[in-house]
C-alpha positions as a LaTeX table, in Angstrom:
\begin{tabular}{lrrr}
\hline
Residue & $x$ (\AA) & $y$ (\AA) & $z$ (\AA) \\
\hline
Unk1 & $-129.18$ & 106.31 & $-1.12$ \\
Unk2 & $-127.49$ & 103.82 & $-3.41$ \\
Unk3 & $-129.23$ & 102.20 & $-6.04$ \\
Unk4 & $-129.23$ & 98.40 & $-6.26$ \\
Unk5 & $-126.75$ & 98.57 & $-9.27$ \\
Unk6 & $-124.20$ & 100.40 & $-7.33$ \\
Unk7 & $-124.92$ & 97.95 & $-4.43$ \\
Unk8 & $-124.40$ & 95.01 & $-6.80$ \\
Unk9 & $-121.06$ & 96.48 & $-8.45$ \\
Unk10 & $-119.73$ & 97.26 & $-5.05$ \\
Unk11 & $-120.46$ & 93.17 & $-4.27$ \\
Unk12 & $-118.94$ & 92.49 & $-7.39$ \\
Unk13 & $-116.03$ & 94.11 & $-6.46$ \\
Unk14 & $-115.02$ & 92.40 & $-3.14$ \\
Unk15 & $-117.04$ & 94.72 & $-0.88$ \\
Unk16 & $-118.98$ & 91.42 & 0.19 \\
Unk17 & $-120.31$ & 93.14 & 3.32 \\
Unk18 & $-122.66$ & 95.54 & 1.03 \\
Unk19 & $-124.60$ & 92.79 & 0.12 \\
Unk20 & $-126.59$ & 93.05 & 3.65 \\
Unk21 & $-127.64$ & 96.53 & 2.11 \\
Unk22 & $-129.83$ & 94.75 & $-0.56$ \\
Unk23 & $-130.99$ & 91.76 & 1.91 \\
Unk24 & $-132.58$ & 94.90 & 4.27 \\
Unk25 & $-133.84$ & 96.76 & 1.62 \\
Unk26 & $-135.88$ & 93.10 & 0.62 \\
Unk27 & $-136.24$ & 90.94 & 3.45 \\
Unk28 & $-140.02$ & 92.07 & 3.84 \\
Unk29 & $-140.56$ & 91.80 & 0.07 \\
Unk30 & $-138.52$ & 88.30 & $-0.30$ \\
Unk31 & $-140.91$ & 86.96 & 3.13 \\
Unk32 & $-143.96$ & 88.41 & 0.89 \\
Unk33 & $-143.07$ & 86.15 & $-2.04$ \\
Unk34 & $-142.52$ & 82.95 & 0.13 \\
Unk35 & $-145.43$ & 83.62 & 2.60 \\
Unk36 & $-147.64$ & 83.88 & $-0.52$ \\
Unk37 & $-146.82$ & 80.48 & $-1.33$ \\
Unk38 & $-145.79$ & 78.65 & 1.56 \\
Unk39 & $-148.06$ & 80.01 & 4.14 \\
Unk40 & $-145.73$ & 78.54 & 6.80 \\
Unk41 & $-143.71$ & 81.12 & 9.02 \\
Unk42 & $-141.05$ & 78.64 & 9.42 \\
Unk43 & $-140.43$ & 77.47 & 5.67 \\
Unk44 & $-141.19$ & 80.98 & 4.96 \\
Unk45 & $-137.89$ & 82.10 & 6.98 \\
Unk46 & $-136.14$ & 79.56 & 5.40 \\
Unk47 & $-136.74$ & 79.98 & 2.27 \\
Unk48 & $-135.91$ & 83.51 & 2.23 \\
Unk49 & $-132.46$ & 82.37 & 3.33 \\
Unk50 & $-132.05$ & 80.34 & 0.66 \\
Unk51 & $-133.06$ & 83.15 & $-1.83$ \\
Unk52 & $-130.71$ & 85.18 & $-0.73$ \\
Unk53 & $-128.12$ & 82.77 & $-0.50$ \\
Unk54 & $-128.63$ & 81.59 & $-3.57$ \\
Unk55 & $-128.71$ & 85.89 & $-5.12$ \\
Unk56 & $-125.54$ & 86.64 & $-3.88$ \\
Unk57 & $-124.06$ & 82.67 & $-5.17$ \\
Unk58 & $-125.08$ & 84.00 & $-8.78$ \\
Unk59 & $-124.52$ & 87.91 & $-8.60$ \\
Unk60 & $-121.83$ & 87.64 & $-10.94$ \\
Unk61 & $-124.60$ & 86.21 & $-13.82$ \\
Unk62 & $-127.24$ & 88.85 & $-13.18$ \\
Unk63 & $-127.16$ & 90.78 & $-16.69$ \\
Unk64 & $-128.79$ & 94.21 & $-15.30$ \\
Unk65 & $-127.77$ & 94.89 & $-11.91$ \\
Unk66 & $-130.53$ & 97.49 & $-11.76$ \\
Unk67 & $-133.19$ & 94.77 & $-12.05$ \\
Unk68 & $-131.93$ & 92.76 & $-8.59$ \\
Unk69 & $-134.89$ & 93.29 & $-6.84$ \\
Unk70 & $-137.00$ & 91.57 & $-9.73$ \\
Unk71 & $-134.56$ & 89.06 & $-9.99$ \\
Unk72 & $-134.48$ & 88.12 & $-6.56$ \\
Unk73 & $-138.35$ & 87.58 & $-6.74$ \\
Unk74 & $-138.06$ & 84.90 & $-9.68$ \\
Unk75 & $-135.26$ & 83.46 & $-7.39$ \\
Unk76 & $-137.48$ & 83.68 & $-4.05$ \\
Unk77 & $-140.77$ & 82.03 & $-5.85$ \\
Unk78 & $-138.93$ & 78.99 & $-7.39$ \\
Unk79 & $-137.63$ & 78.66 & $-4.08$ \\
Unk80 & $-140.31$ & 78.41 & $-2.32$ \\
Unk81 & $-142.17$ & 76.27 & $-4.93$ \\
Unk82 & $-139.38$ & 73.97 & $-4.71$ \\
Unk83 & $-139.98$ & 73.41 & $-1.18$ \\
Unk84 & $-143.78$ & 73.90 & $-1.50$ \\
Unk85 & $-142.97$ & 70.50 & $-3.44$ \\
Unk86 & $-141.07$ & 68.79 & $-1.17$ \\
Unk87 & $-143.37$ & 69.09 & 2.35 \\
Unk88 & $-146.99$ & 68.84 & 2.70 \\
Unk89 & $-148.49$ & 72.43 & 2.67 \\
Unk90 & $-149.74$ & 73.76 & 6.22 \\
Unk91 & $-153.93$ & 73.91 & 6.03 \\
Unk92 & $-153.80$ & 76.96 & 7.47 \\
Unk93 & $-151.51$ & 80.14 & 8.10 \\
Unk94 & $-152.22$ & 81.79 & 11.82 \\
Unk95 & $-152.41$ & 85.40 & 11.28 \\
Unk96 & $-149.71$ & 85.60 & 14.19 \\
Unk97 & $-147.19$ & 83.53 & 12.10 \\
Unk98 & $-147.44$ & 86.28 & 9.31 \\
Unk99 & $-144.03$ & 87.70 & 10.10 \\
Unk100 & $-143.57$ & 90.46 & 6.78 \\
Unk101 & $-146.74$ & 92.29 & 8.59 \\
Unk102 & $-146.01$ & 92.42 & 12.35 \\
Unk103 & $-145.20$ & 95.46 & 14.22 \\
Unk104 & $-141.37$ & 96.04 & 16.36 \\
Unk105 & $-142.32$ & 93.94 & 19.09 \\
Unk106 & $-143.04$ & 90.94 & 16.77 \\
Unk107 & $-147.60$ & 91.59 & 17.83 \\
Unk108 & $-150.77$ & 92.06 & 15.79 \\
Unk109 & $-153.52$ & 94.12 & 16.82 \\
Unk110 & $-156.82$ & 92.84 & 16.47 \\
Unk111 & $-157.71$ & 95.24 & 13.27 \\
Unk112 & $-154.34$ & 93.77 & 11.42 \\
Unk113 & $-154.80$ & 90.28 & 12.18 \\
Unk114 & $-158.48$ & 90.56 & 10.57 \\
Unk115 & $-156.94$ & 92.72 & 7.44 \\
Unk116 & $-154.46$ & 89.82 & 7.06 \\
Unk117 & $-156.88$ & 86.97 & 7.67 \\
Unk118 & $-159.16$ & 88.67 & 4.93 \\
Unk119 & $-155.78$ & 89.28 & 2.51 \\
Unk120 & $-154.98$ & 85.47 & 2.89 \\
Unk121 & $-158.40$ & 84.33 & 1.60 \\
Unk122 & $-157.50$ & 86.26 & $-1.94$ \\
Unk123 & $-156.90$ & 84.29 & $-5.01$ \\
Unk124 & $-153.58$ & 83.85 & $-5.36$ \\
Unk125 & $-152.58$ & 86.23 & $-7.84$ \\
Unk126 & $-154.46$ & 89.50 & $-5.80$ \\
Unk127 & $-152.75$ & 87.94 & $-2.70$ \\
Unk128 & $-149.18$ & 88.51 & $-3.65$ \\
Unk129 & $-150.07$ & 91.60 & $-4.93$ \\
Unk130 & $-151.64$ & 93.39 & $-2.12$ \\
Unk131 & $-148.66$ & 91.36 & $-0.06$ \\
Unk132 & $-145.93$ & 93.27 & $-2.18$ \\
Unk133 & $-147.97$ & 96.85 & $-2.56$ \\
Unk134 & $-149.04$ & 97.80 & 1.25 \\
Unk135 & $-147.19$ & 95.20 & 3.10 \\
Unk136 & $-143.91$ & 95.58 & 2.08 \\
Unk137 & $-144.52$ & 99.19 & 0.32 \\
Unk138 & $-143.51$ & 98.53 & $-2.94$ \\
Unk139 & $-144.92$ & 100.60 & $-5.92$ \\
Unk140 & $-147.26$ & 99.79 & $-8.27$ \\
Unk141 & $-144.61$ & 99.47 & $-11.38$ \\
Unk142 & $-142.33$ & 97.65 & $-9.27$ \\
Unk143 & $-144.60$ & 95.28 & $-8.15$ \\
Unk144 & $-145.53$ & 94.67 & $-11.96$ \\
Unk145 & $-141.58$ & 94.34 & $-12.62$ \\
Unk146 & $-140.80$ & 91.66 & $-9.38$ \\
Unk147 & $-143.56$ & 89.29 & $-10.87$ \\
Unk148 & $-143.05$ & 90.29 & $-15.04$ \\
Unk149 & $-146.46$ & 91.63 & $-15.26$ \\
Unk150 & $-148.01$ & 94.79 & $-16.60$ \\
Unk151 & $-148.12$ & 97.57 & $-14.83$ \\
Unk152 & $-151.89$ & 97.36 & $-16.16$ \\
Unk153 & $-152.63$ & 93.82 & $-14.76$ \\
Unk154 & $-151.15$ & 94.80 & $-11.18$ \\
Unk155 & $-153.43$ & 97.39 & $-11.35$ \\
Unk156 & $-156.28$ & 95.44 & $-11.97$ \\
Unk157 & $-155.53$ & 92.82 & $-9.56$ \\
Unk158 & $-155.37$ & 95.49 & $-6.70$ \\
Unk159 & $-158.50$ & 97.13 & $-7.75$ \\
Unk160 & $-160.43$ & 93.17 & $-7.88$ \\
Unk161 & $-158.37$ & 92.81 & $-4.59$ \\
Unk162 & $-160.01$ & 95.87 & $-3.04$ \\
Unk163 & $-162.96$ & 95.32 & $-4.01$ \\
Unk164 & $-162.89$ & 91.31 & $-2.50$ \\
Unk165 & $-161.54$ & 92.66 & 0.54 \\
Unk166 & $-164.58$ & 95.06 & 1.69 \\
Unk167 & $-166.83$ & 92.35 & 1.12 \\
Unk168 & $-164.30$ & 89.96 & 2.99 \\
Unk169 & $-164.00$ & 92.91 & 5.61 \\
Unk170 & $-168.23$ & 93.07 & 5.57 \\
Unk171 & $-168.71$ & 89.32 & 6.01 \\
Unk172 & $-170.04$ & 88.34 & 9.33 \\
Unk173 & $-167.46$ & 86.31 & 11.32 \\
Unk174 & $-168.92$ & 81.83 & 11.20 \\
\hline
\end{tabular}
């Protein structure tokens, strides 16, 4: 498999086709990042168009072509802040709208729309992170690299995550 430098330097090089080898490889983690702020399955496609769009548009500036995919997070988040800003915020996200978690045939069972439900009503913070570990499969250190935190902190975010999950999980449904 080829790392995302060599990706990047065959982009770089006029191979612009390669560049839909890096948007697989993070479409689930770029949807993540929006869905964790938009909440919207719409602006949430959207804005991970624009993030990529705007990743390959300034390729040529990124410094360490081994660091794309933490790169393309920044890029993704102040995208979807930006248009966070510039539409009112949906009140709330159906669990079948939550596209970077559904199986093949685009369905939810009943057991992952609860998990998701119960991952959506974690503070921010423990949200993305649990989005980015186990829903797009990322590890630990890279999770701490896409959002410039420790590898400490991500740790203790998923543990406090955990944690306000099984009592989430426990919680008799209103």
């Amino acid at each position: 498999m080829q790392t995302d430098a060599d990706v990047v330097r065959a982009v770089l090089n006029g191979q612009r086709q390669a560049f839909a080898v890096l948007v697989k490889r993070y479409e689930r983690s770029v949807r993540a990042v929006a869905m964790n702020v938009l909440r919207d399955h719409e602006s949430v496609q959207d804005t991970a168009q624009e993030a990529f769009i705007k990743a390959y548009e300034n390729l040529p500036g990124l410094r360490r072509p081994h660091a794309f995919g933490p790169w393309l997070m920044r890029i993704t988040h102040r995208c979807a802040l930006s248009r966070a800003s510039r539409q009112p915020r949906e009140t709330a996200l159906e669990p079948t709208d939550a596209a970077a978690v559904r199986d093949a045939d685009g369905r939810l069972d009943e057991e992952k729309q609860n998990l998701l439900a119960a991952v959506l009503k974690l503070p921010e913070g423990e949200r993305q992170v649990v989005m980015l570990r186990y829903f797009c499969g990322h590890s630990v250190r890279e999770v701490a690299e896409m959002l410039s935190r420790s590898v400490g902190t991500v740790t203790k975010q998923l543990s406090r995550a955990h944690k306000r999950l099984r009592n989430i999980l426990k919680e008799p449904e209103k």
